[in-house]
NUGUVO-64324 format. One record per residue: residue in three letters; x, y, z of N, C-alpha, C in turn. Coordinates in Angstrom, 1 decimal, m for minus. Example, Ala and Ser with C-alpha at 12.3 -4.5 7.8 and 13.67 -1.06 7.14 Angstrom:
# residues 2
NODE   residuo     n_px     n_py     n_pz    ca_px    ca_py    ca_pz     c_px     c_py     c_pz
NODE       ALA     13.2     m5.7      7.8     12.3     m4.5      7.8     13.2     m3.3      7.8
NODE       SER     12.8     m2.2      7.1     13.7     m1.1      7.1     12.9      0.0      7.9
This chain:
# residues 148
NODE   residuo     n_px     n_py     n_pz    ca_px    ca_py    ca_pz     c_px     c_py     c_pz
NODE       UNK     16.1    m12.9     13.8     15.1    m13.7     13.1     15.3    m13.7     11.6
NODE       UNK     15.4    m14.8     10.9     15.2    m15.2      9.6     14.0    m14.5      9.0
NODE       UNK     13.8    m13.2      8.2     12.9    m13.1      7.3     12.8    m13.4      6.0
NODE       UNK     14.2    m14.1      5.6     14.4    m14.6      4.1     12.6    m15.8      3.6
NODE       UNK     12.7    m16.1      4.5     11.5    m17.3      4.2     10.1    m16.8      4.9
NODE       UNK     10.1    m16.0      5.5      8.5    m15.2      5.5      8.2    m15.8      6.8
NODE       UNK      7.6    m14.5      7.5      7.2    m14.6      9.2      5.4    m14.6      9.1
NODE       UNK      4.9    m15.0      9.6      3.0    m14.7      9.7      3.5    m13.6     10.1
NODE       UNK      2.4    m12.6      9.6      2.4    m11.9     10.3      0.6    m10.9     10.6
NODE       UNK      0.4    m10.4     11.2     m1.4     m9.7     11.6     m1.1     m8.4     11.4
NODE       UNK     m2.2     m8.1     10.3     m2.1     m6.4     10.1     m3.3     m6.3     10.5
NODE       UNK     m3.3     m4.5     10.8     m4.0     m3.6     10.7     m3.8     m2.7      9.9
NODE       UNK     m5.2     m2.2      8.9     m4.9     m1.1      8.0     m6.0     m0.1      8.0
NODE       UNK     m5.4      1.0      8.1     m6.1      1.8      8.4     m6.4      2.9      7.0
NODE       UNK     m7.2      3.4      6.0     m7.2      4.0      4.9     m8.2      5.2      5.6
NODE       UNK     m7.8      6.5      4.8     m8.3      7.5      5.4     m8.7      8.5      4.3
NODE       UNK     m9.5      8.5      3.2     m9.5      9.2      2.0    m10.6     10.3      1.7
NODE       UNK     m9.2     11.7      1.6    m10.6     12.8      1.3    m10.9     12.9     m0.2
NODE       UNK    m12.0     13.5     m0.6    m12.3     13.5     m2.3    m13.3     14.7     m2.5
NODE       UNK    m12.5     16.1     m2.2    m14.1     16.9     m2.1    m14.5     17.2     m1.0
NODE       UNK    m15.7     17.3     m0.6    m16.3     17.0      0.5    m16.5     15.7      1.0
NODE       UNK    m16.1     14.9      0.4    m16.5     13.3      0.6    m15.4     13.0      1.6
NODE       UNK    m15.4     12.5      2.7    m14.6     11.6      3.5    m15.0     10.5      3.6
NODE       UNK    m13.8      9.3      3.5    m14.1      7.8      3.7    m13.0      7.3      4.7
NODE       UNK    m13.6      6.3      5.9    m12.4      5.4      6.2    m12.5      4.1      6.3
NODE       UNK    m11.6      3.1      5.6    m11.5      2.0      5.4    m10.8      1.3      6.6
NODE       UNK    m10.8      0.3      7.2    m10.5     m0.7      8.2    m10.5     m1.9      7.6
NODE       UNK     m9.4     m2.4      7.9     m8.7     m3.7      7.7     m7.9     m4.9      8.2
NODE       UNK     m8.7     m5.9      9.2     m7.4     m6.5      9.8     m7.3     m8.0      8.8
NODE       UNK     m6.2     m8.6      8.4     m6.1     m9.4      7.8     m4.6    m10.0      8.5
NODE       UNK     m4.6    m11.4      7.9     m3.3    m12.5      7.9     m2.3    m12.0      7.2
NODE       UNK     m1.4    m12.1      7.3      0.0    m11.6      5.8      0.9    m12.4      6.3
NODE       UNK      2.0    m11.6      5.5      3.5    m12.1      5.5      4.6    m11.6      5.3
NODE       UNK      5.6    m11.2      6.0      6.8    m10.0      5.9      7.8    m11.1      5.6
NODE       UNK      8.0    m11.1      3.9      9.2    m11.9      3.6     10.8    m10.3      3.2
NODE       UNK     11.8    m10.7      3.3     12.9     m9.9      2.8     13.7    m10.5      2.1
NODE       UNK     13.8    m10.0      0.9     14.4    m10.2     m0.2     14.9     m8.9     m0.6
NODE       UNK     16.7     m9.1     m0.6     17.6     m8.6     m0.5     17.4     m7.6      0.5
NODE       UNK     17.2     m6.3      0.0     17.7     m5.5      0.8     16.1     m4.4      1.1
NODE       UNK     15.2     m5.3      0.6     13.8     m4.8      0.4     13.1     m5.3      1.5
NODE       UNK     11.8     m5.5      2.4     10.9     m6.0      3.0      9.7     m5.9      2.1
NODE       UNK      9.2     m7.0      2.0      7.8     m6.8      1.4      6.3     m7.7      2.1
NODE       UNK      5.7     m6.9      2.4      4.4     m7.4      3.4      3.3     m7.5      2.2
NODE       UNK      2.8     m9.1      2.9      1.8     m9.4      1.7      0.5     m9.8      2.3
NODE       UNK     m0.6     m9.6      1.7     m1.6     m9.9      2.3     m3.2     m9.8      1.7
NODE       UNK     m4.2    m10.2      1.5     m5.3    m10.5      1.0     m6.5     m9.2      1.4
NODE       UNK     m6.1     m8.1      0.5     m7.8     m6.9      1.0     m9.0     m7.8      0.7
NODE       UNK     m9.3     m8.3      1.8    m11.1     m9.0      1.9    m11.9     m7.7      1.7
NODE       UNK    m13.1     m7.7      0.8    m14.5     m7.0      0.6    m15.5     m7.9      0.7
NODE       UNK    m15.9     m8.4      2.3    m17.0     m8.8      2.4    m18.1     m8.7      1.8
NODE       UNK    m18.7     m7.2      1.8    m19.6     m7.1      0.9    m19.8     m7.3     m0.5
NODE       UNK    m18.8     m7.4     m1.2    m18.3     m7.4     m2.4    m18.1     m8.5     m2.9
NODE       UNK    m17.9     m9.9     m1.6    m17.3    m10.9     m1.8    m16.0    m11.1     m2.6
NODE       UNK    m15.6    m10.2     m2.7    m14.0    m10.2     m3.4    m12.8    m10.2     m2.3
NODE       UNK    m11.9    m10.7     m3.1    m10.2    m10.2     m2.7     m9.5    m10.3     m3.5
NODE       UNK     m8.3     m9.1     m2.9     m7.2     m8.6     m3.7     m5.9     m8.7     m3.4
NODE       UNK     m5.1     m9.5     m3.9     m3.8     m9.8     m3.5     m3.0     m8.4     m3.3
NODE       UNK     m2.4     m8.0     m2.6     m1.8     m6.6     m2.2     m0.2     m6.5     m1.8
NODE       UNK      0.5     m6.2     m2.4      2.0     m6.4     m1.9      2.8     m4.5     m1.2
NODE       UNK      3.1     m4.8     m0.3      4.0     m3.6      0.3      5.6     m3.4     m0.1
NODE       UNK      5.8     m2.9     m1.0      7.5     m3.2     m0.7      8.0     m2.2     m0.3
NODE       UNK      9.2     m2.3      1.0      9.7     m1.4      1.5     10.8     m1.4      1.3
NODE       UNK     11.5     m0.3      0.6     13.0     m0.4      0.3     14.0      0.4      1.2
NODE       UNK     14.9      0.2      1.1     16.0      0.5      2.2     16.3      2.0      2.1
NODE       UNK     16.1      2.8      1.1     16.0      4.1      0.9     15.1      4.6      1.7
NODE       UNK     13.8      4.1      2.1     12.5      4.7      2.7     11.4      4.8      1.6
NODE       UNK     11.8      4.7      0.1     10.5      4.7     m0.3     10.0      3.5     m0.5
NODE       UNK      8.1      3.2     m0.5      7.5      2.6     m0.3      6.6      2.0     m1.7
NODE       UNK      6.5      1.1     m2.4      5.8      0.6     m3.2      4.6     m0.3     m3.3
NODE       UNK      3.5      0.3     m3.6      2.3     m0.4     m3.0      1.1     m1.5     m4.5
NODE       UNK      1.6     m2.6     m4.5      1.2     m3.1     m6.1     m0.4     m3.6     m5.4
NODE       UNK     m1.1     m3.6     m6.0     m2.6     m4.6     m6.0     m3.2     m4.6     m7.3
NODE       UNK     m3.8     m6.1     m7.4     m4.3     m6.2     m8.8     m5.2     m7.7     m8.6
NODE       UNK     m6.1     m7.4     m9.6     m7.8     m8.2     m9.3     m6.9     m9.8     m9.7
NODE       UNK     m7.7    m10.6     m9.2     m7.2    m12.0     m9.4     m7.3    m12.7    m10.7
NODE       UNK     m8.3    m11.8    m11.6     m8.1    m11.8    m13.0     m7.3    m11.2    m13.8
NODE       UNK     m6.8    m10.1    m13.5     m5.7     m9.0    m13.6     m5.9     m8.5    m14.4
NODE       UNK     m6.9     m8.1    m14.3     m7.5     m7.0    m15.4     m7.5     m5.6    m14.8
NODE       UNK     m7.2     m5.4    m13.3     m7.0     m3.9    m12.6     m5.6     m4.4    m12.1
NODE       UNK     m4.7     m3.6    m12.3     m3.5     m3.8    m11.8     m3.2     m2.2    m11.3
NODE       UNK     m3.0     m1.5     m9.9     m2.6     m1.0     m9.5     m1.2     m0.4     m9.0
NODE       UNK     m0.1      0.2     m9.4      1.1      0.1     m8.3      1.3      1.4     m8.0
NODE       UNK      1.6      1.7     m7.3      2.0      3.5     m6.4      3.1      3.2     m6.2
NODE       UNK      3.9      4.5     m6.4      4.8      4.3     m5.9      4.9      5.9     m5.0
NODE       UNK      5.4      5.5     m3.4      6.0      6.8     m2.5      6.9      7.3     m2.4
NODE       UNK      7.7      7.9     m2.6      9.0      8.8     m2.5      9.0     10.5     m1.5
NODE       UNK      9.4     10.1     m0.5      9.2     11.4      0.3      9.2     12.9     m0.7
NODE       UNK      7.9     13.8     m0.5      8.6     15.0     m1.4      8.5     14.8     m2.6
NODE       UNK      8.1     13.5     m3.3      8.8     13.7     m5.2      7.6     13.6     m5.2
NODE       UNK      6.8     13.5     m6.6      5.8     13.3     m7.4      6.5     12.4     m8.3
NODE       UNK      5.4     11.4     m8.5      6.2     10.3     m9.3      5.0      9.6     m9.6
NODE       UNK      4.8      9.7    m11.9      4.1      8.7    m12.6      3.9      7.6    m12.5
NODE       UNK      2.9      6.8    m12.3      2.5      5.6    m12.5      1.4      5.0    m13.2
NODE       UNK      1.1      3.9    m13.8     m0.3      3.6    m14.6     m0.9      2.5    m13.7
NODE       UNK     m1.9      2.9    m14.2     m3.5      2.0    m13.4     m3.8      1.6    m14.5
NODE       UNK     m3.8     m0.1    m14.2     m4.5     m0.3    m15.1     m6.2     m1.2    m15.0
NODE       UNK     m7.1     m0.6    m16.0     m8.4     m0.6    m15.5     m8.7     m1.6    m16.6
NODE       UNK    m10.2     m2.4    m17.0    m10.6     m3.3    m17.6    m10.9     m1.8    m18.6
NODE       UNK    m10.9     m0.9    m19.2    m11.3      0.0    m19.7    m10.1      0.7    m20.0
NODE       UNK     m9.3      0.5    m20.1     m8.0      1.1    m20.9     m6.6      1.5    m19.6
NODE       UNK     m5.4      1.9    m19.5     m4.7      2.2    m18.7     m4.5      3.9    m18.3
NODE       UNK     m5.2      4.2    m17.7     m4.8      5.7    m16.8     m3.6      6.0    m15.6
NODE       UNK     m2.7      7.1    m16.5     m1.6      7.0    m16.1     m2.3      8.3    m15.0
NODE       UNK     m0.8      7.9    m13.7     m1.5      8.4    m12.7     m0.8      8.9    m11.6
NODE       UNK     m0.4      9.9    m11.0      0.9     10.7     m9.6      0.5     10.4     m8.7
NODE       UNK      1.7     10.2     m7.6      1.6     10.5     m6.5      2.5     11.2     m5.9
NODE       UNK      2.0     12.7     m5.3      2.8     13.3     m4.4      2.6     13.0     m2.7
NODE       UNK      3.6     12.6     m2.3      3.6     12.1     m0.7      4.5     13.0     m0.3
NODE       UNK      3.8     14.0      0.8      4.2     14.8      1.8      4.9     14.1      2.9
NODE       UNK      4.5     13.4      3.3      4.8     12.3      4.6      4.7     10.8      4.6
NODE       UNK      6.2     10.7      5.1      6.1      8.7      4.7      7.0      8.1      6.4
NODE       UNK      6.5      7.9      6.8      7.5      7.3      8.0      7.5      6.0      8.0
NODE       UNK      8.6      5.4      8.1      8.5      3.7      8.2      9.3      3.1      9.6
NODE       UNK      8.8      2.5     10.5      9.8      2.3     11.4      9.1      1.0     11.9
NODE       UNK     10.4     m0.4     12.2      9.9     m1.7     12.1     11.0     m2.5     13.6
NODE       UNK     10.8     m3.2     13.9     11.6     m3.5     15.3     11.7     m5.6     14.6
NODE       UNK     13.1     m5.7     14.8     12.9     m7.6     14.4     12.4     m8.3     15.9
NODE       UNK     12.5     m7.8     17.4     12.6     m8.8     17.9     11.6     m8.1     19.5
NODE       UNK     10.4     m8.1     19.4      9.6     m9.1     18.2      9.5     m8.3     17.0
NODE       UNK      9.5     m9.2     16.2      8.9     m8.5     14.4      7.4     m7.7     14.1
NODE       UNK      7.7     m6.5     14.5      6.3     m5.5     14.4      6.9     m4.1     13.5
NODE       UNK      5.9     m3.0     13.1      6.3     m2.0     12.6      5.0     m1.2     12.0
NODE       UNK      5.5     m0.3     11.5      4.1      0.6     11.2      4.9      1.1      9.6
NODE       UNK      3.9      1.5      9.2      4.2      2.3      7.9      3.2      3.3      7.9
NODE       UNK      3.5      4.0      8.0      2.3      5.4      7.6      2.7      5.9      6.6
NODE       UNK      1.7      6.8      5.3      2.1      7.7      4.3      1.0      8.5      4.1
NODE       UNK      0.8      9.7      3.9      0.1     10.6      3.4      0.8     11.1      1.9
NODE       UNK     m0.5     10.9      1.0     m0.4     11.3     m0.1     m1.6     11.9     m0.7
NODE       UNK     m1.0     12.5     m2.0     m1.8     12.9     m3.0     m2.0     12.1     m3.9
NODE       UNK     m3.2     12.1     m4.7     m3.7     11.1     m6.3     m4.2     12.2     m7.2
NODE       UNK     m3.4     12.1     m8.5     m3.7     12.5     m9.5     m4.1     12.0    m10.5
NODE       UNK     m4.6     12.3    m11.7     m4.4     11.7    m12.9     m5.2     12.4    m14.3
NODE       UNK     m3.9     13.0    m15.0     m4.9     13.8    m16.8     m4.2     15.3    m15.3
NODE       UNK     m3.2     15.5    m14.6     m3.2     16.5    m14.3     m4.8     17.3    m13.0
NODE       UNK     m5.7     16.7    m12.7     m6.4     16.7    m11.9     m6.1     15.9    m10.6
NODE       UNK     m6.4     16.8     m9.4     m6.3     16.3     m8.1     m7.3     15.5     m8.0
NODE       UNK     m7.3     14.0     m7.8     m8.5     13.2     m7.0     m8.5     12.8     m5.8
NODE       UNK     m7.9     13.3     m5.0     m7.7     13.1     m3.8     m6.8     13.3     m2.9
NODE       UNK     m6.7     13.2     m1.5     m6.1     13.5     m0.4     m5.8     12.0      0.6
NODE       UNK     m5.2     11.1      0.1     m5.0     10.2      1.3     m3.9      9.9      2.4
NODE       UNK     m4.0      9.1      3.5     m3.4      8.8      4.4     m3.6      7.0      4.7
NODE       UNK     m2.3      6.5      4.7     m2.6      5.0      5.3     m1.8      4.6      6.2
NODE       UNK     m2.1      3.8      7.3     m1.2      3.3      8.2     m1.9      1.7      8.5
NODE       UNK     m0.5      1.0      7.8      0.1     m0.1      8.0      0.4     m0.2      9.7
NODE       UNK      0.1     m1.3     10.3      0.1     m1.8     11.5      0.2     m2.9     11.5
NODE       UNK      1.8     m3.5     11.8      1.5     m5.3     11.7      2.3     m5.7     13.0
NODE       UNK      2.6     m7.4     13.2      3.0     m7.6     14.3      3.0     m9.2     13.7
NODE       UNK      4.1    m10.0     14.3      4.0    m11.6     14.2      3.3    m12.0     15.3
């Protein structure tokens, strides 16, 4: 199958975030799109917050290495988000907030990616850590679930 030109595709997203004693989990099914460009896949798709009446354009890139880069940013773009995964590494990145830019880590213990073209489905799971100023803010886990 041609992914140069982008397949529909239906996700499931699953967010699982500890903070403290605080546990949260987020659920997500949305529309997207697994286009590949070069030697990258990148799954795109719209986080709806019903309550919130918002959405957030969200891109996945998956690189041929195995690490994972996760960009989101407000439709005004005044919050621009990007993580980046690297199995094992801790690796800086900036957030940026309507209130100045907070630079910010992620250490990821566990990243598995594994995707099948025919039919076109695959999962992405990652467990990580969030830091930022050197403080732990958290403990997360996501798993990506899609399918054409």
């Amino acid at each position: 199958m041609d992914l140069s030109q982008g397949v529909p595709i239906q996700i499931h997203l699953e967010t699982f975030v500890t903070q403290g004693e605080d546990n949260e989990t987020h659920v997500f099914d949305e529309p997207g799109t697994l286009v590949q460009m070069g030697n990258a896949l990148y799954i795109r798709y719209q986080e709806v917050d019903e309550d919130a009446g918002t959405s957030m354009p969200v891109t996945m890139k998956l690189r041929e290495d195995g690490d994972v880069q996760l960009s989101r940013c407000s439709s005004n773009g005044d919050t621009q988000l990007k993580l980046f995964f690297a199995n094992e590494k801790r690796v800086l990145t900036r957030y940026r907030t309507p209130y100045g830019i907070i630079p910010v880590e992620t250490v990821t213990p566990r990243i598995d990616v594994r995707m099948t073209t025919e039919p076109v489905a695959g999962e992405v799971y990652i467990e990580y850590q969030l830091f930022a100023n050197n403080q732990h803010l958290g403990d997360y886990r996501l798993r990506l679930q899609f399918n054409a």
